[in-house]
ZATIMI-498254 format. One line per 10 residues: their letters; for each residue x, y, z of N, C-alpha, C, O, CB. Coordinates in steps of 0.02 Angstrom, whole numbers, plus 50000, padded with zeros to 5 digits. Glycine has a CB too. Layout:
BEGIN
A> X/Y/Z/X/Y/Z/X/Y/Z/X/Y/Z/X/Y/Z | ...
This chain:
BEGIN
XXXXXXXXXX> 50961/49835/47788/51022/49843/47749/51083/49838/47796/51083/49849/47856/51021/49912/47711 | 51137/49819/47754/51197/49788/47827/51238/49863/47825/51267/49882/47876/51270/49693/47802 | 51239/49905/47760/51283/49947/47778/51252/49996/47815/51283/50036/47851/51316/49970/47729 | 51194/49995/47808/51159/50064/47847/51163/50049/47929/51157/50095/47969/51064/50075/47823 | 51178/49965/47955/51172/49947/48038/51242/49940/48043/51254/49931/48103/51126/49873/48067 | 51302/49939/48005/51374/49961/48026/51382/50031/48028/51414/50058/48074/51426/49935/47979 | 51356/50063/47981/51358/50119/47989/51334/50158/48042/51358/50211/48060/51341/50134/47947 | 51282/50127/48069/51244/50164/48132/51281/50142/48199/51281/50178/48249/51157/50140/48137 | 51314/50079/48196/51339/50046/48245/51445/50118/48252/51474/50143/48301/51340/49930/48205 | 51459/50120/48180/51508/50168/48206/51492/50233/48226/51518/50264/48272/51554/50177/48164
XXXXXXXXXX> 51444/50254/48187/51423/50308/48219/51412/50315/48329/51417/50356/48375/51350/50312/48172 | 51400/50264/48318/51362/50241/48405/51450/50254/48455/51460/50274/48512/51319/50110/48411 | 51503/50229/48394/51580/50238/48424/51572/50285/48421/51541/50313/48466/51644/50217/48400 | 51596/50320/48367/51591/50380/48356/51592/50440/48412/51636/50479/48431/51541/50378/48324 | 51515/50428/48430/51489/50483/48459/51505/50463/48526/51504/50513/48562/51415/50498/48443 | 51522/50407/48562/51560/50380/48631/51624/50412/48622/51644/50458/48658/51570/50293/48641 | 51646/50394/48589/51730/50414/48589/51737/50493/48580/51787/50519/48605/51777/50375/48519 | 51705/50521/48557/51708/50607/48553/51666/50634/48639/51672/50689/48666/51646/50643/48461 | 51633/50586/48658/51604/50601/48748/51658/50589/48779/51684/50637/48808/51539/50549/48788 | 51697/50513/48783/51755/50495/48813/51808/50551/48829/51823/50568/48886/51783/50446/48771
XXXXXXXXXX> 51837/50581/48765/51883/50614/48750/51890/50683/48766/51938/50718/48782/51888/50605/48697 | 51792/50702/48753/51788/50772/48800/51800/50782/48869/51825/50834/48891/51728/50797/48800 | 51783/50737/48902/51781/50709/48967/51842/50698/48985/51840/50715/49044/51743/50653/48975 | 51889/50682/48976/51966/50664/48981/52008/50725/48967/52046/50745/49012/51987/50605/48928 | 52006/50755/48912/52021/50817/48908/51990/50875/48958/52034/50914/48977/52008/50828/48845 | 51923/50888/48985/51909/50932/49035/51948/50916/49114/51964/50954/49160/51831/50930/49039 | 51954/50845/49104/51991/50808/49161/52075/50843/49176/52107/50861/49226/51997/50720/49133 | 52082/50840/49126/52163/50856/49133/52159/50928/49117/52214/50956/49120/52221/50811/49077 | 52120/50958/49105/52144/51040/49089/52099/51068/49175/52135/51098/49215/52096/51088/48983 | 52064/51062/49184/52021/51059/49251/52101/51047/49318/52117/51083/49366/51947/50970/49243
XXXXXXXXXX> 52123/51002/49300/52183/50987/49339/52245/51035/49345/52263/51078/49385/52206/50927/49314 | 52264/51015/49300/52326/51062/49290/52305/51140/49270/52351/51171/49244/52375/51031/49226 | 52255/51172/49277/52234/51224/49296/52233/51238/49374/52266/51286/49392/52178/51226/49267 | 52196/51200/49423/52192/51206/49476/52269/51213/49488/52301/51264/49500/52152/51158/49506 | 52291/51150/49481/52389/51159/49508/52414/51233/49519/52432/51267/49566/52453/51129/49437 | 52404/51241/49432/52451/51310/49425/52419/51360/49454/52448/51412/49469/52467/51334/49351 | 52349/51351/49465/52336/51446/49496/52353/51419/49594/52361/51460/49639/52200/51494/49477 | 52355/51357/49602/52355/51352/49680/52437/51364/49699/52453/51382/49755/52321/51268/49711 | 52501/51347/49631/52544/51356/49638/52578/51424/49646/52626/51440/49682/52556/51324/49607 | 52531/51472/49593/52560/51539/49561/52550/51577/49641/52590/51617/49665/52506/51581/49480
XXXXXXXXXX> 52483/51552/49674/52485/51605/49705/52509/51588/49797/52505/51626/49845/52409/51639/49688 | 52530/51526/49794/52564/51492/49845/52640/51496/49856/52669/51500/49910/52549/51429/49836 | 52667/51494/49792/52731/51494/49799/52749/51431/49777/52717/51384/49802/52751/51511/49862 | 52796/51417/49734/52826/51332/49708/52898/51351/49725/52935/51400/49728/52814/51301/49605 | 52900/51277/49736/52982/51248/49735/53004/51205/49672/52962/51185/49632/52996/51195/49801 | 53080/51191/49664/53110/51176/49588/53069/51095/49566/53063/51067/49511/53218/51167/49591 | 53044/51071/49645/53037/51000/49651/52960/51001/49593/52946/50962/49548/53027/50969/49750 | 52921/51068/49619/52855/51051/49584/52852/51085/49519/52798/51098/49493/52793/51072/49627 | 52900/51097/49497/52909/51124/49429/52930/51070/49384/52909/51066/49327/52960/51180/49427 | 52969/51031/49408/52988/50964/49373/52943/50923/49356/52930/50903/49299/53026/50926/49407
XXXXXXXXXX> 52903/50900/49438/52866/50857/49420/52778/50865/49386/52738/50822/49366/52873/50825/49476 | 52776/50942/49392/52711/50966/49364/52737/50950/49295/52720/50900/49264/52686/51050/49381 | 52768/50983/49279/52803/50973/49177/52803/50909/49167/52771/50892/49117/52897/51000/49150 | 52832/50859/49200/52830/50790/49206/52751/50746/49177/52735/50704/49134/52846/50782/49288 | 52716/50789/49236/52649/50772/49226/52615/50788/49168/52589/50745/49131/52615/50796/49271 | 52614/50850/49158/52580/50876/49098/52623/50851/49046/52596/50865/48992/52571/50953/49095 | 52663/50829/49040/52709/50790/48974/52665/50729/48957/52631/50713/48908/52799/50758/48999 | 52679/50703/49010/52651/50626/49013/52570/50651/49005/52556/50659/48945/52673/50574/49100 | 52525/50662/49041/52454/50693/49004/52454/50701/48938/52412/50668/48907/52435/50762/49025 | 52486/50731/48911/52481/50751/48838/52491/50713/48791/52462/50716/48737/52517/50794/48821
XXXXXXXXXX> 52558/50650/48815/52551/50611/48766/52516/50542/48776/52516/50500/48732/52610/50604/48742 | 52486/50531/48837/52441/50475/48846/52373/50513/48807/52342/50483/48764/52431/50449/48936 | 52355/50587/48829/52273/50598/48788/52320/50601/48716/52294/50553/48687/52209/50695/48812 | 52359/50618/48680/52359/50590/48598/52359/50512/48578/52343/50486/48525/52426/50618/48562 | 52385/50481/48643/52404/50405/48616/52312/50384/48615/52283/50347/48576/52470/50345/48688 | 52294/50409/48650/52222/50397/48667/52175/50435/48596/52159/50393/48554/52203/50439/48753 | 52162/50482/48586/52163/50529/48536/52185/50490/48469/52141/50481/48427/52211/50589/48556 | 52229/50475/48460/52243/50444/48400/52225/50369/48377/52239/50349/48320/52306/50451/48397 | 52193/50329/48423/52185/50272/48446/52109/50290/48399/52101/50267/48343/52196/50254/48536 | 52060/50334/48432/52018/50343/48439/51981/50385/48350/51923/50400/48334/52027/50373/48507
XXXXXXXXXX> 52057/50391/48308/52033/50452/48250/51987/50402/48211/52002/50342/48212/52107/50493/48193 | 51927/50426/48172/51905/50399/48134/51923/50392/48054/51969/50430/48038/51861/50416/48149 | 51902/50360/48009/51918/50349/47952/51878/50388/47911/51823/50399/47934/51918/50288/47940 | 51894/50420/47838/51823/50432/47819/51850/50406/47723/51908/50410/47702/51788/50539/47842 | 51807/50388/47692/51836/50352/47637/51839/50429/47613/51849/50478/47649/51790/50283/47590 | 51826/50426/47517/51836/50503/47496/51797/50531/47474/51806/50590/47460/51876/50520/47457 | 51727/50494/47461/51655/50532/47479/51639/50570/47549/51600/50613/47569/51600/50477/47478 | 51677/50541/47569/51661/50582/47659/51624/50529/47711/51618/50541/47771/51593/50663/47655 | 51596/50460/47674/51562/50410/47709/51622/50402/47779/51680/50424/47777/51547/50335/47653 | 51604/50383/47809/51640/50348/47887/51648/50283/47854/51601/50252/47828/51584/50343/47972
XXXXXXXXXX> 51709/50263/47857/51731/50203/47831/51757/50164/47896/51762/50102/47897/51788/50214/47773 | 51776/50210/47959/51792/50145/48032/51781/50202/48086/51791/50260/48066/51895/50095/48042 | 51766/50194/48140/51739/50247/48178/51849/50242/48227/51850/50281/48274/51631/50216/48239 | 51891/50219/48220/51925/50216/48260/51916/50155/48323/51864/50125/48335/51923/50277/48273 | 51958/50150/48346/51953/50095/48426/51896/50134/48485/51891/50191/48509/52056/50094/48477 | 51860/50074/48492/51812/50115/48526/51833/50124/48607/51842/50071/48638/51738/50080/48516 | 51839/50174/48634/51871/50182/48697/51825/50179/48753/51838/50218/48799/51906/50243/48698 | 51778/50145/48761/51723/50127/48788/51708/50052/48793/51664/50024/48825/51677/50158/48757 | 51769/50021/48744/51782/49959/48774/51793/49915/48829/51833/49945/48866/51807/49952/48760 | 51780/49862/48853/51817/49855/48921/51867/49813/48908/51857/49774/48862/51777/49827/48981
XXXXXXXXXX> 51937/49811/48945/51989/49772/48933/52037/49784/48874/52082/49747/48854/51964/49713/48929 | 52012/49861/48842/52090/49876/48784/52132/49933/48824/52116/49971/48870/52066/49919/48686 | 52198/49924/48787/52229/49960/48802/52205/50051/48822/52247/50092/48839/52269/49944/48758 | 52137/50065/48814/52140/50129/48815/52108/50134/48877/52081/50188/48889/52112/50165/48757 | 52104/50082/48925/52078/50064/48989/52152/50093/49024/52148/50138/49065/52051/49972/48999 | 52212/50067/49006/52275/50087/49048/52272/50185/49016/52268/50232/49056/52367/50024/49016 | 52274/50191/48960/52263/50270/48957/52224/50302/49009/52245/50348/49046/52229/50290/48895 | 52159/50272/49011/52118/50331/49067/52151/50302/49137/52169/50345/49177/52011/50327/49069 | 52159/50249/49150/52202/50256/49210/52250/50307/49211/52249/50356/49247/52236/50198/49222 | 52298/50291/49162/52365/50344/49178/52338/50417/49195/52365/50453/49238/52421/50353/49103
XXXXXXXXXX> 52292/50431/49165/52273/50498/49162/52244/50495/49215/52287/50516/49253/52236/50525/49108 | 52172/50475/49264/52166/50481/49315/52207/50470/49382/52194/50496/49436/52128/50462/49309 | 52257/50431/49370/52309/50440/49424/52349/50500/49431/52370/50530/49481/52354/50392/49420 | 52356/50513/49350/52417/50577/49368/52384/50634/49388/52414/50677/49419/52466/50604/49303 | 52316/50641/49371/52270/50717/49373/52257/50703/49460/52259/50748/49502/52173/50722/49308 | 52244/50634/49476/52264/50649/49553/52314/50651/49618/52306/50654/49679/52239/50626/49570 | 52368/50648/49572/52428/50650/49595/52444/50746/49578/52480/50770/49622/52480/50582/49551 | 52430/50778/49544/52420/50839/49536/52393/50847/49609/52422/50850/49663/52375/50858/49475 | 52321/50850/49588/52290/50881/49651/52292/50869/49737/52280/50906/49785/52231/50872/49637 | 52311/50810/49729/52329/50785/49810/52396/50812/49805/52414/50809/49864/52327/50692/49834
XXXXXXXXXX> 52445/50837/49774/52512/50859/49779/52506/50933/49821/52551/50949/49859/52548/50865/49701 | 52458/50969/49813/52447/51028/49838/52439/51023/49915/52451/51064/49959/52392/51056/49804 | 52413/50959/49917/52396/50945/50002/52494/50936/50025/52531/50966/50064/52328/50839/50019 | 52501/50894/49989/52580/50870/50034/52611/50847/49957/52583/50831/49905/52574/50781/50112 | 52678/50854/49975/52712/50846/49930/52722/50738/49922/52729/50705/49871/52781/50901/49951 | 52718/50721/49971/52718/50647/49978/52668/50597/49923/52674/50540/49901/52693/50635/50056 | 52620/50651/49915/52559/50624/49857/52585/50610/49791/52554/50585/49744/52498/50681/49841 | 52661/50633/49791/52678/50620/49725/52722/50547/49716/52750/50531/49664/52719/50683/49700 | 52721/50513/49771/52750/50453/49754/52695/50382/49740/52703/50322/49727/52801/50441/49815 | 52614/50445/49754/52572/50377/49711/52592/50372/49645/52563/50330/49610/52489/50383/49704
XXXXXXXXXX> 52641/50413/49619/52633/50407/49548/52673/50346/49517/52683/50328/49459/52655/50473/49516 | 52700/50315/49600/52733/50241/49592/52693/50186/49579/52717/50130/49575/52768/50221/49648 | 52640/50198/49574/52572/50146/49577/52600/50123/49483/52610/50065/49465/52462/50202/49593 | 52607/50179/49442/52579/50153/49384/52627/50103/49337/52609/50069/49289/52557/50213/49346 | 52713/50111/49372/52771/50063/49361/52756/49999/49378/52756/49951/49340/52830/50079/49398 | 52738/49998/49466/52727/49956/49503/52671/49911/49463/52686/49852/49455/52713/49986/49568 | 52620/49929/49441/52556/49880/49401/52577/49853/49342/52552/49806/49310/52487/49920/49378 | 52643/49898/49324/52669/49865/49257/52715/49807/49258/52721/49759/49221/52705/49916/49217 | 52743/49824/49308/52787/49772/49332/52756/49702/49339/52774/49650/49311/52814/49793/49398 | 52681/49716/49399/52634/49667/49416/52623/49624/49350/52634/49564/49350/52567/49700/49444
XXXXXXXXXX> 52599/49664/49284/52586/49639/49246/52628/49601/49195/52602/49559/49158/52557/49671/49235 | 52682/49613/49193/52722/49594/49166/52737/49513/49182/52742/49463/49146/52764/49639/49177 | 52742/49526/49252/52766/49470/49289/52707/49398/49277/52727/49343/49257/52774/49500/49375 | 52622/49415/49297/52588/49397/49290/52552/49368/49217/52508/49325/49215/52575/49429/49322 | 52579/49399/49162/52570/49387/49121/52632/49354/49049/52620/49319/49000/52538/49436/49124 | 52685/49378/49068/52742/49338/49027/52790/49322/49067/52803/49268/49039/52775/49373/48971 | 52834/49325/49120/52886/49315/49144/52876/49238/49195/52903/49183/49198/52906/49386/49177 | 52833/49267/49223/52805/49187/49283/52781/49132/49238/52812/49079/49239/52721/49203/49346 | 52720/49139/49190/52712/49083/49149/52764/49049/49093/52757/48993/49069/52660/49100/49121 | 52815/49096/49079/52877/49070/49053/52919/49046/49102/52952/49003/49074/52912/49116/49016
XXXXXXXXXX> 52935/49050/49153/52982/49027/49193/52957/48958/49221/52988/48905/49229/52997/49079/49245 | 52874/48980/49237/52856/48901/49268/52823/48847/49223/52788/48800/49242/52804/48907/49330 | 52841/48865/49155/52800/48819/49121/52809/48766/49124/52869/48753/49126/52793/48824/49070 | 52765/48711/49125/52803/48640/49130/52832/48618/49076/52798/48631/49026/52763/48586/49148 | 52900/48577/49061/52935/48548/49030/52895/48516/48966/52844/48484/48980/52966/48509/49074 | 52911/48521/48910/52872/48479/48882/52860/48393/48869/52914/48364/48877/52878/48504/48841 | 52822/48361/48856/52832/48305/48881/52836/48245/48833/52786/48225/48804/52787/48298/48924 | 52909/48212/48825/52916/48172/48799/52884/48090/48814/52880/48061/48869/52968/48186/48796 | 52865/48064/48745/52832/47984/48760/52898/47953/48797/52959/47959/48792/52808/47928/48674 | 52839/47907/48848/52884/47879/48889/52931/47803/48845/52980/47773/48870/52834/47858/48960
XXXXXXXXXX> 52910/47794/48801/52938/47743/48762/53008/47759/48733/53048/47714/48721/52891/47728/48709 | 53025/47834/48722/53089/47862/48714/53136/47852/48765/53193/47828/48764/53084/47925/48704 | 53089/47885/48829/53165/47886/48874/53152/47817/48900/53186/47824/48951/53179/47955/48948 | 53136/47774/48904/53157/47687/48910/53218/47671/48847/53266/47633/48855/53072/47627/48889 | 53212/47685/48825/53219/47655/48750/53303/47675/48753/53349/47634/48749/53160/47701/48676 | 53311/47762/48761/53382/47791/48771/53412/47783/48831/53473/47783/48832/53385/47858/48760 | 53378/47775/48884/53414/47780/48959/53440/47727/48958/53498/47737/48939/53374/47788/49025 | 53428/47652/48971/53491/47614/48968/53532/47589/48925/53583/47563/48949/53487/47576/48989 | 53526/47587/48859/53568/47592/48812/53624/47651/48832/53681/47643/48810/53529/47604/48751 | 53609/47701/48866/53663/47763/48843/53717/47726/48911/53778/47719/48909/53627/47875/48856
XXXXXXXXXX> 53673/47709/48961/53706/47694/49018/53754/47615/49004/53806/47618/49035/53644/47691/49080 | 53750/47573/48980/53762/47519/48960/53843/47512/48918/53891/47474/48923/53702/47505/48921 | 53817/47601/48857/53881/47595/48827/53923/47626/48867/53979/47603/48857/53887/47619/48762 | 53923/47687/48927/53968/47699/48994/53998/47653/49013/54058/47646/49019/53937/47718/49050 | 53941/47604/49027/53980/47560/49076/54041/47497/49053/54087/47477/49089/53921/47524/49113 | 54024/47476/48980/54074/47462/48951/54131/47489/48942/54183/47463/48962/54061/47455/48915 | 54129/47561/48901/54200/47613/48913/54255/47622/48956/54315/47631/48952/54186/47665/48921 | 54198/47616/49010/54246/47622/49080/54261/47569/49087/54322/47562/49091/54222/47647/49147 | 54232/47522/49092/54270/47430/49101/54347/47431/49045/54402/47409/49060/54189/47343/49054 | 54328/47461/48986/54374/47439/48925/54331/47373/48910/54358/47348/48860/54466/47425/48945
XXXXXXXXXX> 54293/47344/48925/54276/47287/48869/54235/47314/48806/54175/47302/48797/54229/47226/48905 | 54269/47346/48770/54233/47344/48696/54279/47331/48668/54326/47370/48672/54197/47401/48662 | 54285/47275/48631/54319/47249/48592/54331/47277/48500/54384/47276/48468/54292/47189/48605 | 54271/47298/48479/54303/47332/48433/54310/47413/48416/54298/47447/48366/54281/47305/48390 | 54339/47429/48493/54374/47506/48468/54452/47491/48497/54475/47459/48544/54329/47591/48515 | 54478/47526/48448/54546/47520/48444/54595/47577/48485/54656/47584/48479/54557/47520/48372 | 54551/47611/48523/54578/47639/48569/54609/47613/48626/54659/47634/48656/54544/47671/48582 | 54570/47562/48640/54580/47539/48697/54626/47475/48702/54631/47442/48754/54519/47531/48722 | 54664/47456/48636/54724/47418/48624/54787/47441/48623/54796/47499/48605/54720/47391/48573 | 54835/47407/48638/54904/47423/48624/54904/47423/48560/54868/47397/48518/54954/47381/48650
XXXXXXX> 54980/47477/48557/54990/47484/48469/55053/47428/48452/55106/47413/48478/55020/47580/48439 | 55031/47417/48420/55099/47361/48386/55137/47379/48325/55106/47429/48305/55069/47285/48362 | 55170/47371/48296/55178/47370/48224/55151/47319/48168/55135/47322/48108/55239/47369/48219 | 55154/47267/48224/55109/47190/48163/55051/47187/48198/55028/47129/48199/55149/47088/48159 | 55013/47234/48234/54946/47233/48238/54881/47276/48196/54823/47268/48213/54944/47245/48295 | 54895/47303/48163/54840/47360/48106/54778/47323/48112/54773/47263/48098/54862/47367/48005 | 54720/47367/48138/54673/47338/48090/54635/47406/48077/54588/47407/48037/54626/47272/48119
């Protein structure tokens, strides 16, 4: 039966994406737990108050963007009608989510070592940038020209040049620019 092997096939999301998500969530609470008890009882400055809140901002709304990506459908019998984006994909966007999140949860914890650990968190602009560049900006800039039949530009190039070169001579005889005005001359 086909609905009973879609059905088993979202279920199979399903139950990935609720492992994924546990796992990502223990990730970031595991983290920013460590921070704060290594901070509370270390002593913080205004610098790591910013950028801890910073962090846990950004955590929170990459695991919902992730989280919400991931909600399933259910029709109004209660059947599973789409299991959500499966985040166990390779190559979707929820590949840059668990990045973001594993960079920042280790930009947390290496921050405790030195405060300098927090400018890996330049990595994740910097890849965007990369990508940007690599993917729309360079192939628009270097695209090649598109390419007209060569029977056109024969066809326009010396004709256009031809009527120049007359203009500038003045031999065209019937424009009336290039005559004196008379009174018994009209045409």
């Amino acid at each position: 039966d086909v609905s009973s092997g879609i059905n088993a096939e979202y279920g199979e999301i399903l139950a990935g994406n609720l492992a994924t998500l546990q796992f990502y969530k223990r990730m970031i609470t595991v983290s920013v737990f460590i921070y704060a008890i290594v901070k509370w009882l270390g002593g913080f400055e205004w610098l790591d108050v910013i950028l801890s809140v910073s962090a846990t901002i950004g955590l929170s709304l990459v695991y919902g963007s992730m989280s919400g990506a991931a909600n399933p459908s259910y029709s109004s019998s209660g059947a599973l009608v789409s299991a959500g984006t499966d985040l166990n994909m390779e190559g979707g966007m929820t590949d840059y989510f668990k990045d973001l999140i594993m960079v920042t949860c280790a930009c947390l914890l290496l921050s405790l070592i030195s405060h300098y650990f927090w400018y890996l968190w330049l990595v994740v602009p910097g890849f965007a940038l990369m990508k940007l560049w690599t993917s729309i900006i360079k192939p628009w800039i270097f695209a090649p020209a598109p390419e007209t039949p060569q029977d056109m530009q024969q066809d326009t190039g010396p004709k256009k040049g031809m009527r120049q070169t007359k203009q500038k001579k003045g031999g065209s005889n019937n424009s009336s620019f290039n005559q004196p005005m008379s009174a018994f001359n009209l045409r």
